[in-house]
N, C-alpha and C positions, 0 to 999 in steps of 0.2 A: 139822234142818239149816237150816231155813227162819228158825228164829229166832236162830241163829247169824251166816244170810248179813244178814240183818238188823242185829244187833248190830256185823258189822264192818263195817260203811257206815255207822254212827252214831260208831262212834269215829274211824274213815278220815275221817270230815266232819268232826270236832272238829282232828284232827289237818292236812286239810289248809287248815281256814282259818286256824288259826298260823302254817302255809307262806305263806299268803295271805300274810296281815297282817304279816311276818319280810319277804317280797318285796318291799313298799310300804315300808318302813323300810330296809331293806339290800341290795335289790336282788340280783342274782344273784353274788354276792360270792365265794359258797361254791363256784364253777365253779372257781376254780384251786385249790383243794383236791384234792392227789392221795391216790389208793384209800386209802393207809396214815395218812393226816392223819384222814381220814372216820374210817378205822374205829377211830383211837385215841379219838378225840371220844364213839363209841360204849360203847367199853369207857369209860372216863372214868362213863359214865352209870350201863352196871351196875353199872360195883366201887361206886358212890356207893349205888346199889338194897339189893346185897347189904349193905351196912355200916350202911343204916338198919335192911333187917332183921334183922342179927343185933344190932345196940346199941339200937337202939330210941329213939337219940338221933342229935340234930342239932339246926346252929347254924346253916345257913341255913334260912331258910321254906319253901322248896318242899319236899314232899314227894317221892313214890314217883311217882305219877301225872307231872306232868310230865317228868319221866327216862325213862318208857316212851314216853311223845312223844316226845320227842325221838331217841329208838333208830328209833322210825318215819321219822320224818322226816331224818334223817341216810342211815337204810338207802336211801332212796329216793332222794336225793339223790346216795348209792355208784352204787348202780343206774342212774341217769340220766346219770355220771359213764361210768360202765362204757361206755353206749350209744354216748355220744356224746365222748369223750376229756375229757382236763384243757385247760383254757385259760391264758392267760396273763393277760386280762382280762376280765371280764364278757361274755357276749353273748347272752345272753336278755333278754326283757322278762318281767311276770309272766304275761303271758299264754303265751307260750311252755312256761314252765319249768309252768304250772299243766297245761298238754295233756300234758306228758311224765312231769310227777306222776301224771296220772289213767290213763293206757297202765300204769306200772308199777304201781300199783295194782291194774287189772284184769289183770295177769300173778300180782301177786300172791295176789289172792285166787281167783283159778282154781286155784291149787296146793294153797291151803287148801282149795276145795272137794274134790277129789281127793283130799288126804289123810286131811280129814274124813270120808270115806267109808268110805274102808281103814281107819282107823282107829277108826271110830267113836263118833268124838267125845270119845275117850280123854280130851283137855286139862282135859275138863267134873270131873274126878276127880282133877285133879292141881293142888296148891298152888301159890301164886303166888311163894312161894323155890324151886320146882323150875324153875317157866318165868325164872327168872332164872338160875338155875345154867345152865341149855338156852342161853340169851342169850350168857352168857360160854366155855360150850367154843364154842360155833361163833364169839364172836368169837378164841379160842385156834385156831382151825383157819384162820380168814381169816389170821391174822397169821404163823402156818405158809405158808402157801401163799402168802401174798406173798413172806415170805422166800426162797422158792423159783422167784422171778420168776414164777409165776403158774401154772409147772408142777406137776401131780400126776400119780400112776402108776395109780390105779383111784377117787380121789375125786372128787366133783363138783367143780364150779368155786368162786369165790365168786360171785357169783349166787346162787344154791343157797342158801347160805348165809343173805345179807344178806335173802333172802326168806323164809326160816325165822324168824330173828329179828324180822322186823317180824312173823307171824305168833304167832309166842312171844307180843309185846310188846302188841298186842291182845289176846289172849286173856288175859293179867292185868289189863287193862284191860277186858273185861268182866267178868271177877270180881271184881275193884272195884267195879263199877259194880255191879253183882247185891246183893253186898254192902251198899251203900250204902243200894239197893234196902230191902234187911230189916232194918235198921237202924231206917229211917227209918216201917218199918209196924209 
């Protein structure tokens, strides 16, 4: 577990100095985005994931890896959305929005530690097109649940949700990175 909690502080640090370096370029832009604008930008990401992995082609240059950043970094952005409402104009500085990045971060990965337990590290045995199928129901369930103005009858919230998926979206991004790893030895 220890080289787990490891590995998701290595990608969370990849991932939030693009938040970094995205803030110094555009600044907190992304505040008046409401829930449903976030989470389609989201799905946007995986349906583009699951389509390279089932065609195995593509015409723009990025790959797989930057789209699972970006799931990260959007979810988080939902999340800090959630916390603190939608606006109408900017009102962070980087440093603000970077303190409220790193709260939701540490909510999130306390959940991963938890479930990594219960579950025992199950993800470590599951392919990186199931953690993407994972990505898109629960964006399917966000988008249920907004449609429902935000009620449900016995399911979690979105939260819940948006923190699964950036958990999902790490863990294909250490088996990439692992990958990578043995490739390269």
């Amino acid at each position: 577990m220890k080289d787990t909690s490891k590995a998701f502080d290595l990608v969370i640090g990849e991932c939030r100095e693009l938040f970094r370096r995205k803030m110094n370029d555009y600044g907190a832009a992304w505040r008046i985005l409401r829930l449903p604008s976030l989470t389609d930008q989201i799905f946007i990401k995986a349906q583009r994931i699951r389509s390279l992995q089932q065609s195995g082609q593509r015409r723009v240059e990025e790959g797989e890896r930057p789209e699972f950043i970006g799931i990260i970094n959007y979810s988080l952005m939902a999340l800090i959305q959630l916390e603190k409402g939608v606006v109408e104009m900017p009102d962070l500085d980087a440093g603000e929005a970077l303190e409220l990045y790193d709260v939701e971060v540490a909510r999130t990965k306390s959940l991963m530690e938890d479930k990594n337990h219960d579950y025992g590290e199950a993800w470590r045995d599951m392919r990186i097109s199931s953690l993407t199928d994972l990505i898109l129901q629960k964006l399917l369930r966000v988008k249920q649940i907004e449609n429902n103005q935000g009620r449900t009858e016995v399911s979690e919230g979105v939260d819940a949700n948006y923190r699964d998926m950036i958990n999902y979206a790490v863990f294909a991004l250490i088996h990439m990175g692992e990958a990578e790893k043995q490739q390269a030895s």
